[in-house]
TORNUKOL-701448 format. One record per residue: residue number from 1; residue in one letter; x, y, z of N, C-alpha, C in turn. Coordinates in steps of 0.02 Angstrom, whole numbers. Layout:
<NUM; 'A'; <X; Y; Z>; <X; Y; Z>; <X; Y; Z>>
...
***
This chain:
<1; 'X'; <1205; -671; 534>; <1138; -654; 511>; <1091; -652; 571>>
<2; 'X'; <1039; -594; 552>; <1018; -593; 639>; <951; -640; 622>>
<3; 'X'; <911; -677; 672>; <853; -712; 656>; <798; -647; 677>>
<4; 'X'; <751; -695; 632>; <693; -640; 639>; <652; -644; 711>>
<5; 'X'; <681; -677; 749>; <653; -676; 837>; <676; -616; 856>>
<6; 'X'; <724; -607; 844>; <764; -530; 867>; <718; -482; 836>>
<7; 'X'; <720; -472; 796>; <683; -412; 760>; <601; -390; 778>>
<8; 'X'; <580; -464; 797>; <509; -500; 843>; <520; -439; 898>>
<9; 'X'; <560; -479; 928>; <557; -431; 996>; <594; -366; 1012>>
<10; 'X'; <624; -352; 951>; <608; -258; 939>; <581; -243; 939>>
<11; 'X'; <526; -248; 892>; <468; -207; 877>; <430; -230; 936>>
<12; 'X'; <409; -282; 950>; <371; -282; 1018>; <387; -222; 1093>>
<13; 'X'; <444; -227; 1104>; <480; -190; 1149>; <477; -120; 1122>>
<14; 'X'; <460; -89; 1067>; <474; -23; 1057>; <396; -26; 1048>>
<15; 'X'; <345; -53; 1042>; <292; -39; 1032>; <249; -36; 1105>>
<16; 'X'; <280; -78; 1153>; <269; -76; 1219>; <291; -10; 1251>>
<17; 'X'; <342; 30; 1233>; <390; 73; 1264>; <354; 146; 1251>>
<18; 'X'; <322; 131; 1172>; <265; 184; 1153>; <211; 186; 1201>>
<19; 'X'; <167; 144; 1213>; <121; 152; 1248>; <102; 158; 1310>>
<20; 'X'; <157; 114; 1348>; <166; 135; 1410>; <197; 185; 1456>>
<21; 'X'; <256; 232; 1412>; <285; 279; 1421>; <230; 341; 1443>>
<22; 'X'; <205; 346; 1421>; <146; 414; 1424>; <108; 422; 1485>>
<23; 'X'; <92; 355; 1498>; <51; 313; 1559>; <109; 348; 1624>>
<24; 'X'; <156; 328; 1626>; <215; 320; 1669>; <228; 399; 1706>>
<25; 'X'; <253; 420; 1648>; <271; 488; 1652>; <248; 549; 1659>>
<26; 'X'; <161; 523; 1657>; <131; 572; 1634>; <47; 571; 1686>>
<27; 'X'; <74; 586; 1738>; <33; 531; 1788>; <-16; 616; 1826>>
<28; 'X'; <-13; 663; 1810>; <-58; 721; 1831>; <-109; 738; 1762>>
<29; 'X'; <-152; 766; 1792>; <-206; 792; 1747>; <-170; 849; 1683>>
<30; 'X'; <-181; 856; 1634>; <-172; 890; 1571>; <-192; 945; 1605>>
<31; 'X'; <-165; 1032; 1587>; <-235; 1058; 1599>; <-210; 1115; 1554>>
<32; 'X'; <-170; 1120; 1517>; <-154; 1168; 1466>; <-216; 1142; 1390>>
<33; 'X'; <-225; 1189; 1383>; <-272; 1189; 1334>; <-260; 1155; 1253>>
<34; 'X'; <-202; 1196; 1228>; <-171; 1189; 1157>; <-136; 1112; 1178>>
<35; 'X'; <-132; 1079; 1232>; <-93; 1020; 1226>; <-155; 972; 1221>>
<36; 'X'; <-213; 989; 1260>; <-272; 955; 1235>; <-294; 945; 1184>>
<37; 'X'; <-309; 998; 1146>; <-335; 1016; 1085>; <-272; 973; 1009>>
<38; 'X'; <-209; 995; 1037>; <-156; 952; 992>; <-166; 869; 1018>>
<39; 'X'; <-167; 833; 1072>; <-161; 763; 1080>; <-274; 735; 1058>>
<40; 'X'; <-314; 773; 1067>; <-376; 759; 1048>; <-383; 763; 945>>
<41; 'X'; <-345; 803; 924>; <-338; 795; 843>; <-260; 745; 806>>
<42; 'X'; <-247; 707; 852>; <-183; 667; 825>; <-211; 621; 791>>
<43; 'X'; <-254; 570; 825>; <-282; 530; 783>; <-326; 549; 715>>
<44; 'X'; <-329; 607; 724>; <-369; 629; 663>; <-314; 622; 594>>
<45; 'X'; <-273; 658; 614>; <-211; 680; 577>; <-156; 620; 546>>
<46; 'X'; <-159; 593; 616>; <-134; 519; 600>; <-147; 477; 542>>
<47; 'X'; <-266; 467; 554>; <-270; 421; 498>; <-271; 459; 431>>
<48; 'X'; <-281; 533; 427>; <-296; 563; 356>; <-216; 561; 331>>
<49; 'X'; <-159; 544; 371>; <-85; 557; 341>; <-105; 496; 316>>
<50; 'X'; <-116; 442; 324>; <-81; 374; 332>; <-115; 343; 260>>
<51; 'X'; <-192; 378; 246>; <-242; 360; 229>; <-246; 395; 155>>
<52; 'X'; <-245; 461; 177>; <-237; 490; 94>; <-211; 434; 29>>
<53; 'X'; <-125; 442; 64>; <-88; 417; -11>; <-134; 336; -41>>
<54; 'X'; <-148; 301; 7>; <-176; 257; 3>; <-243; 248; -51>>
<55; 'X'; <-274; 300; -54>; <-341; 330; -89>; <-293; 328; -152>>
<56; 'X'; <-257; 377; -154>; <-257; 379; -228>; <-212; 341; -270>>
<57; 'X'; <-187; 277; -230>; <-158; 234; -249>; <-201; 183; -272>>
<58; 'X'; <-265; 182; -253>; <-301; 127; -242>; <-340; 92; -324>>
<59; 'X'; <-346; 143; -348>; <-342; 107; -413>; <-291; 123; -472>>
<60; 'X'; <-283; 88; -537>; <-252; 97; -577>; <-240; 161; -622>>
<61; 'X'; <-298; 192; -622>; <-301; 272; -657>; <-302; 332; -589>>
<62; 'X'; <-280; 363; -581>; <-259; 423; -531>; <-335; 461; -540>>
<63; 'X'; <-332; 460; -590>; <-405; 507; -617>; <-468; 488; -559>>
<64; 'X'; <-481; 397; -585>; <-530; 385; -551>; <-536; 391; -473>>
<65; 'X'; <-478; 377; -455>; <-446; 385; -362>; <-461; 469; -350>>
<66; 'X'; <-436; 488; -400>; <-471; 577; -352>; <-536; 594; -366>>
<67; 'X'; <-560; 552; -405>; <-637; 543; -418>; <-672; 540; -392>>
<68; 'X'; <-636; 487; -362>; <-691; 449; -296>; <-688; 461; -215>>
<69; 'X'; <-604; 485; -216>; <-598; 529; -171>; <-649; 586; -158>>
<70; 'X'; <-670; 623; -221>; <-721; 671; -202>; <-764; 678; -192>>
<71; 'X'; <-810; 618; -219>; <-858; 609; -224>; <-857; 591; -138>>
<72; 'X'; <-825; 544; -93>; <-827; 531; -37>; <-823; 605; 18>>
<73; 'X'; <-779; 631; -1>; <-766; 715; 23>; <-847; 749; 14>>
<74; 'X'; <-878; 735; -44>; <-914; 780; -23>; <-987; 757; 24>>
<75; 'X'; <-988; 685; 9>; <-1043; 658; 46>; <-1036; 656; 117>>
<76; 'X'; <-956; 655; 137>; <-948; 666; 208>; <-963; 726; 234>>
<77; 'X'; <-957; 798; 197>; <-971; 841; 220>; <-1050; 863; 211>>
<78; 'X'; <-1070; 814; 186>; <-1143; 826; 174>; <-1190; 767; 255>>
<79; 'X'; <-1142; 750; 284>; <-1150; 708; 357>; <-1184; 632; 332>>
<80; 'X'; <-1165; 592; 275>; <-1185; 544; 259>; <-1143; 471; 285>>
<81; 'X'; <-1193; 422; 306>; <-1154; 378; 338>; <-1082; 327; 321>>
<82; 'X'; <-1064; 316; 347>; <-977; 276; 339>; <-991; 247; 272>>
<83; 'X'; <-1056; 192; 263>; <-1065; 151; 206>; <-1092; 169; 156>>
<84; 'X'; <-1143; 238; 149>; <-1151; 270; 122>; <-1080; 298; 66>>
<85; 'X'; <-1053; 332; 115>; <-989; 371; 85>; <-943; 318; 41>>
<86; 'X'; <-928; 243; 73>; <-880; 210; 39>; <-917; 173; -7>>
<87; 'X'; <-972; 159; -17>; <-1010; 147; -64>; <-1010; 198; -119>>
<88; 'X'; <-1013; 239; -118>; <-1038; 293; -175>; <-980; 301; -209>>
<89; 'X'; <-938; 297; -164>; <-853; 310; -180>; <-834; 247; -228>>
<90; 'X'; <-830; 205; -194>; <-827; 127; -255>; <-849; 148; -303>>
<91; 'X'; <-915; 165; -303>; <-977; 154; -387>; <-929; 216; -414>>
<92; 'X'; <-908; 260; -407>; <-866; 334; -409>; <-813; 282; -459>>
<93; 'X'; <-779; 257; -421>; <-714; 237; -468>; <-720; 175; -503>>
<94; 'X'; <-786; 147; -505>; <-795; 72; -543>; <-827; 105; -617>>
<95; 'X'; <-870; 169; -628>; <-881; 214; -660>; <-837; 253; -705>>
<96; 'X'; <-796; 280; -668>; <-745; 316; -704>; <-693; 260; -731>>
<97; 'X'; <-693; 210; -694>; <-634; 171; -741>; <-663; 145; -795>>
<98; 'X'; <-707; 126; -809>; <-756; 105; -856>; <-763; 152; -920>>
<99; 'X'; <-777; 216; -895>; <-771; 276; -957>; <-697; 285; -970>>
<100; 'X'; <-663; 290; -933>; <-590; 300; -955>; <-537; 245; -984>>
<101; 'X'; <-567; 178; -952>; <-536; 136; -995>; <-552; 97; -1047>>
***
C-alpha cells in the first residue's frame, strides 16, 4: 500500500515541474503574435472552463443556477462591479428557488 507521503510528493514535484519548466526553456522574448494572444487568454479560458459547471451546480434547481447565471452575464456586460454582479446573482437564485419551490 503506497503512503500518502508518496503521493505528497508527486503532486508537489509535478506541480513544481509545471511552473518552472516554461521559465527554463523558454528563456528569449515571445514575439509571434497568435502565441501571445493564445498564452494572454488562457487564464481566461481556464477560469470560465473550471467555473461554468460549477455555476450550475451550485444550487439544487438547474433552473435557478441558469437564472442567476444570467442575471450575472448580463450585469457583467453591462460593466458592473465583482460584488455588484455576485450579489444580484445570489438574490437571482434565493428568488427563483423560493417561487419554484
Amino acid at each position: 500500500m503506497h503512503s500518502i507521503y508518496s503521493y505528497i510528493i508527486v503532486m508537489a514535484v509535478v506541480t513544481y515541474l509545471i511552473r518552472m519548466l516554461p521559465l527554463t526553456l523558454i528563456r528569449r522574448e515571445i514575439k509571434s503574435n497568435f502565441i501571445k494572444s493564445f498564452l494572454y487568454y488562457v487564464p481566461y479560458a481556464t477560469l470560465a472552463a473550471m467555473t461554468f459547471p460549477a455555476i450550475l451546480h451550485a444550487s439544487d434547481d438547474m433552473r435557478a443556477s441558469v437564472c442567476g447565471f444570467a442575471v450575472a452575464l448580463a450585469l457583467s456586460f453591462r460593466k458592473k462591479s465583482l460584488l455588484t454582479v455576485a450579489v444580484c446573482a445570489c438574490i437571482a437564485v434565493f428568488v427563483v428557488e423560493l417561487i419554484v419551490i
